[in-house]
Structures are given as structure tokens and as C-alpha cells.
C-alpha positions as CSV (number, residue, x, y, z in Angstrom):
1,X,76.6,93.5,96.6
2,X,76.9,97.2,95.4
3,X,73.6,99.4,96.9
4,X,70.6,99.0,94.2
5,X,69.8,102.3,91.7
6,X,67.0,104.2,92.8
7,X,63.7,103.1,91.4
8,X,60.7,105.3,90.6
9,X,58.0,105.1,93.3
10,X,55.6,102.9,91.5
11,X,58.1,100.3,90.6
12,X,58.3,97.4,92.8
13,X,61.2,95.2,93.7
14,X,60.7,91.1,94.1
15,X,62.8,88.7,95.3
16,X,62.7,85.4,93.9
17,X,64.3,82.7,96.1
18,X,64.4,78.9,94.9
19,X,66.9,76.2,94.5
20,X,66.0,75.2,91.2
21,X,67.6,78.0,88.5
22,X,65.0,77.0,86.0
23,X,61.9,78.6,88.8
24,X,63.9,81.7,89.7
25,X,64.7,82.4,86.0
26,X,61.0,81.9,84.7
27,X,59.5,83.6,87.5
28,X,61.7,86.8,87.2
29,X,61.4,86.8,83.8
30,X,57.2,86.9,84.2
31,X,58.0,89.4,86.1
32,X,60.4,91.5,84.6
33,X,58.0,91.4,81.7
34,X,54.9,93.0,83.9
35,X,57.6,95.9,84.8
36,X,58.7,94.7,88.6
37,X,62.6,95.3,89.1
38,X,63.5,91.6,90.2
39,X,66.7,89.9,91.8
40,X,67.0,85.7,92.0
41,X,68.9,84.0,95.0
42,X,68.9,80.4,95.4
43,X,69.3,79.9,99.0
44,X,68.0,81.0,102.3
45,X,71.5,82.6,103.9
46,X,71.4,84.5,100.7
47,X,67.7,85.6,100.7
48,X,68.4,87.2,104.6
49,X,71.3,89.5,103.1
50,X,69.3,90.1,99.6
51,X,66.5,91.1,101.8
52,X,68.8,93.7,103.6
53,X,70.9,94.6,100.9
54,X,67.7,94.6,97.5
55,X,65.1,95.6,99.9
56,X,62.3,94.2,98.1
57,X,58.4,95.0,98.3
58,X,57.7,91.4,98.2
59,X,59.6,87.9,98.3
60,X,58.4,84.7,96.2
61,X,60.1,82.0,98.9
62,X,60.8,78.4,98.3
63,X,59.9,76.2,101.8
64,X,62.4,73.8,101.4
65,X,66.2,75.4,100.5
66,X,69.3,74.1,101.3
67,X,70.6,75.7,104.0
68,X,67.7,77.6,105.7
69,X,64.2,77.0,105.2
70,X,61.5,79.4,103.7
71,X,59.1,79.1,107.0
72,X,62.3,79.9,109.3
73,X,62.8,82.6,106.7
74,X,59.5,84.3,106.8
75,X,59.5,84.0,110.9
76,X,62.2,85.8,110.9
77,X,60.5,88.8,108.5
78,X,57.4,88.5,110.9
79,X,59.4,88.9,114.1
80,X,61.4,91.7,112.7
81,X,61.5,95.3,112.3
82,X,60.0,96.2,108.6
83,X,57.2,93.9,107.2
84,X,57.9,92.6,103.8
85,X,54.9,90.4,102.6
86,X,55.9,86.9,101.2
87,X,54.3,84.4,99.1
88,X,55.7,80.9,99.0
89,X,55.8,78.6,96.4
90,X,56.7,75.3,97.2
91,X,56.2,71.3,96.7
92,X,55.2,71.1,100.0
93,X,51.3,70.1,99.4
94,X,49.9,68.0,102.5
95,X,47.3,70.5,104.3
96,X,49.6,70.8,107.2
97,X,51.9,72.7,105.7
98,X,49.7,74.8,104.0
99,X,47.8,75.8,107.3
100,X,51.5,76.5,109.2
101,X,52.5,78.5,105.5
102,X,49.6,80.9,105.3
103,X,49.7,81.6,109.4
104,X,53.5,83.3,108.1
105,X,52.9,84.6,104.8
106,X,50.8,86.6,102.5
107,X,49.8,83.5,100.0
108,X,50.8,80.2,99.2
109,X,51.0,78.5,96.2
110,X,52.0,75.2,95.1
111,X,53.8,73.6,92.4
112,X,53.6,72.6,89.6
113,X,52.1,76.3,88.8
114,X,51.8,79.0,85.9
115,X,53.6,82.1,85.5
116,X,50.4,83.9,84.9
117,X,48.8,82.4,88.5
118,X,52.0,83.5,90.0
119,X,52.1,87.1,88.6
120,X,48.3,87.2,89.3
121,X,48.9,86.5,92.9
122,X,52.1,88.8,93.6
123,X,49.9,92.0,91.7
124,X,47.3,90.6,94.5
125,X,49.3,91.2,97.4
126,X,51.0,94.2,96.6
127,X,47.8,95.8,96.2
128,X,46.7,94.7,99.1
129,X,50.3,95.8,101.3
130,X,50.7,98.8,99.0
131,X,46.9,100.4,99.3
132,X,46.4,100.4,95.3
133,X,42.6,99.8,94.8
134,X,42.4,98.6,91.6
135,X,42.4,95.0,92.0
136,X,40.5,94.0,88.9
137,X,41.4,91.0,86.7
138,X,40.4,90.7,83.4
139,X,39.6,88.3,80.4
140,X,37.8,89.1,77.6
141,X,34.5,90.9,78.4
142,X,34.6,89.3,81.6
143,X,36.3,91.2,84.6
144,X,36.7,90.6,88.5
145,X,37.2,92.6,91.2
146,X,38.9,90.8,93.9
147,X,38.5,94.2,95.9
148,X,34.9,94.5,95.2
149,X,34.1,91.1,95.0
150,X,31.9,92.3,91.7
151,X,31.9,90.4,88.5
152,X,30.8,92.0,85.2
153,X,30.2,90.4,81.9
154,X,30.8,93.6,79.3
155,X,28.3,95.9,81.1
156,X,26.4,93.9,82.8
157,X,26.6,92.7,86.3
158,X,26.6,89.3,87.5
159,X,25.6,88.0,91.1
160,X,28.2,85.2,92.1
161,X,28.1,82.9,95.7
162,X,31.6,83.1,97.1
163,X,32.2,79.7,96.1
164,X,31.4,80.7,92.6
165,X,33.4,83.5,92.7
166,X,36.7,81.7,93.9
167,X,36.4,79.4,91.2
168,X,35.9,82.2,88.3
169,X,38.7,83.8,90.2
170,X,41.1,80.3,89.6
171,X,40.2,79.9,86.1
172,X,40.9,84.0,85.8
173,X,44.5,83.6,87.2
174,X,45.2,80.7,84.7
175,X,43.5,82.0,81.6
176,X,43.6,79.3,78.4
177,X,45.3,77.1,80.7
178,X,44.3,73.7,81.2
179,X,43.2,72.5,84.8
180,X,42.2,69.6,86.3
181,X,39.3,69.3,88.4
182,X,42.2,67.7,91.4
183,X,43.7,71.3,90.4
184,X,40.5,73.1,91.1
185,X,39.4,71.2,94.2
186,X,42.8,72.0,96.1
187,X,43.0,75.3,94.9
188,X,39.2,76.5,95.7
189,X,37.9,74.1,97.8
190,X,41.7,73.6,99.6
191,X,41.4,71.6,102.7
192,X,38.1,72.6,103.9
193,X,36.5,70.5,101.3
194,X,36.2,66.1,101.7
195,X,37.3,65.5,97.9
196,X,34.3,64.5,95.4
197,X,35.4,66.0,92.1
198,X,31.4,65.9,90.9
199,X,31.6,69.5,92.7
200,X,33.6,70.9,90.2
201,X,30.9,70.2,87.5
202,X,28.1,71.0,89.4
203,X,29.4,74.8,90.2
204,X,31.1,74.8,86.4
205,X,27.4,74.7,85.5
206,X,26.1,77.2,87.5
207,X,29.0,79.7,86.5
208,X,27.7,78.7,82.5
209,X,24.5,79.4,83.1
210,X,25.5,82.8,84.6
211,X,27.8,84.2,82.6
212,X,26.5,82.3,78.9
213,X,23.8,84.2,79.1
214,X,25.7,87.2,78.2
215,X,27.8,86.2,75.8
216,X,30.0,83.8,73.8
217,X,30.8,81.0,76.3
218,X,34.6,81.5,77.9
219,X,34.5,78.4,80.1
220,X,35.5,75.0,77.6
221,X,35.5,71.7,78.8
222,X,38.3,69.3,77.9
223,X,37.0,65.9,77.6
224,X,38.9,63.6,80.3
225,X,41.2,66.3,81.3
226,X,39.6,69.2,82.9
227,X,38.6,73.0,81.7
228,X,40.3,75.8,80.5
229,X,39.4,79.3,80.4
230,X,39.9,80.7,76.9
231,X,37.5,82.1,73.8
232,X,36.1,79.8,71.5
């Protein structure tokens, strides 16, 4: 592997490590198109000399890889001598793994997943491991400052619970997309939460009655399926 061109200072370099071609093609590409300088490996032996050899800001790890797998992986960063942060995205769902995922890296996301969550979440954590301070999300005239924790709907602020303001913060990272409300309970509520999906209808409302106030409503329902973040 020849030594990688020098980059300018603000551009950051991911690697994407999966098995499956069809992830580590779609995710670069998201990337690529948001301006990151990416390289794709599709197993772990692989991802230890890319990680070397690419030095990357950040590595989007699969758990479960053919020959060495993603947790054994991100040990191995932890235990070393530079930090790279690491977000995995895997299958691997049950809460155990999530709990023994997050103790080694920077986030964890499961599949199936969008491009847009995924891009969402690596600008996240290399904001947070690079010191950049703006860490506002945006849709519409409705923006987020995972920084901040401040919400504004055009210019006008609005007062959120956390709870509130994780689930704003979901539906932000997978605008116009479709989620269910199994989608939303295990990614805001995660483990911590028993499993009634009448929760995510009760805090839908009091988002609505926040933020509808203040303008034209952004958060649609889709009879029998779920909601979906996107302008009427």
C-alpha cells in the first residue's frame, strides 16, 4: 500500500470496514459526497494494517468479520498508542452487545441503517475528538444543537426534556425517512426502556405541540407504519 497524499488539515480520513461490499461502497460514497477522504477494507487483518498504513480520523467497524472481529479490533486501538475513535455498525442488536460495544467505541449503530443517520453520527464524533464546536443539525427552520442541547424553530427557542430532545435528535438524523416506532424505541429509549410503543405517541405529541406552534408541522404520521420527518 503506497504512503497516502497529504490532505489539507480540515479534511478527514475514514475507514470503512465491512464484509459485505455493498455497505462499504454506500457508506464511502455518503461520505465521499460530504468531503471525507475515505478507504474501504473488508476484513479485520486488513483494517489493523489500513489503520497503520491510511491513518484515519475515524473507523466505521463491522463486529462480526471474517477473520478478526470488530470488538477485538477496537481493544486493540484502546490499548494502543494513538486513539482513533470508532463507530460500529453491525447486526449485532441484543442489548448485551450494545453495552460491551459502546464501553470500546465512540457510537454504535445497528443495521438495517441510513446513510444520512450514519454521516450524521461520524460528523458527531469527529466534532466531538476533533474540538469543532459547531455541532448543529439542521432541517428546515428547525435546528439542533447536540453541543448546546438548544433547539430553535426559525428564531425562536424551544424548551425540550432530554427525552424530547433525543427523539427530535433521531428523527433529525433520518430526515424524510420513514421510522417505526420498534425503530424509535431502540434507538431513544435503547435498553433502558421496558418496550410499550404507546410512548412513542405520547412524546410525538408533546414534540407537535411544541414545535407546531411555530410553524408548518415537520413531524407526519404514516398510518400503520410509523413517522417520518419531512415538510408537508
Amino acid at each position: 500500500m503506497t504512503e497516502p497524499a497529504a490532505l489539507p488539515s480540515n479534511v478527514a480520513r475514514v475507514l470503512v470496514v465491512d464484509d459485505e461490499p455493498s455497505i462499504t461502497d454506500a457508506v464511502a460514497t455518503a461520505l465521499r459526497y460530504e468531503g471525507y477522504e475515505t478507504m474501504e477494507v473488508g476484513a479485520g487483518r486488513a483494517a489493523e494494517r489500513a489503520i497503520d498504513e491510511f491513518r484515519p480520523d475515524l473507523v466505521v467497524l463491522d463486529v462480526m468479520l471474517p477473520d478478526l472481529d470488530g470488538f477485538a479490533i477496537a481493544r486493540r486501538l484502546r490499548d494502543g498508542n494513538h486513539r482513533v475513535p470508532v463507530i460500529f455498525l453491525t447486526a449485532k442488536d441484543a442489548t448485551e452487545d450494545k453495552v460491551a460495544g459502546l464501553a470500546l467505541a465512540d457510537d454504535y449503530v445497528t443495521k438495517p441503517f441510513s446513510l444520512a443517520e450514519i454521516v450524521a453520527r461520524v460528523q458527531s464524533v469527529l466534532r466531538r475528538t476533533r474540538g469543532v464546536t459547531d455541532g448543529a443539525m439542521r432541517f428546515a427552520d428547525l435546528t439542533l444543537d447536540e453541543d448546546t442541547r438548544e433547539v430553535r424553530r426559525g428564531d425562536q427557542p424551544v424548551e425540550l426534556t432530554r427525552t424530547e430532545f433525543e427523539l427530535l435528535r433521531f428523527l433529525m438524523l433520518n430526515p424524510r425517512r420513514v421510522l417505526t416506532k420498534r425503530q424509535i424505541l431502540d434507538n431513544v429509549w435503547h435498553y433502558d426502556f421496558g418496550g410499550d410503543a404507546n410512548v412513542v405517541e405520547t412524546y410525538i405529541s408533546y414534540l407537535r405541540k411544541k414545535l407546531d406552534p411555530l410553524g408548518p408541522p415537520l413531524i407526519q404520521t404514516v398510518r400503520l407504519v410509523g413517522y417520518a420527518l419531512r415538510e408537508a
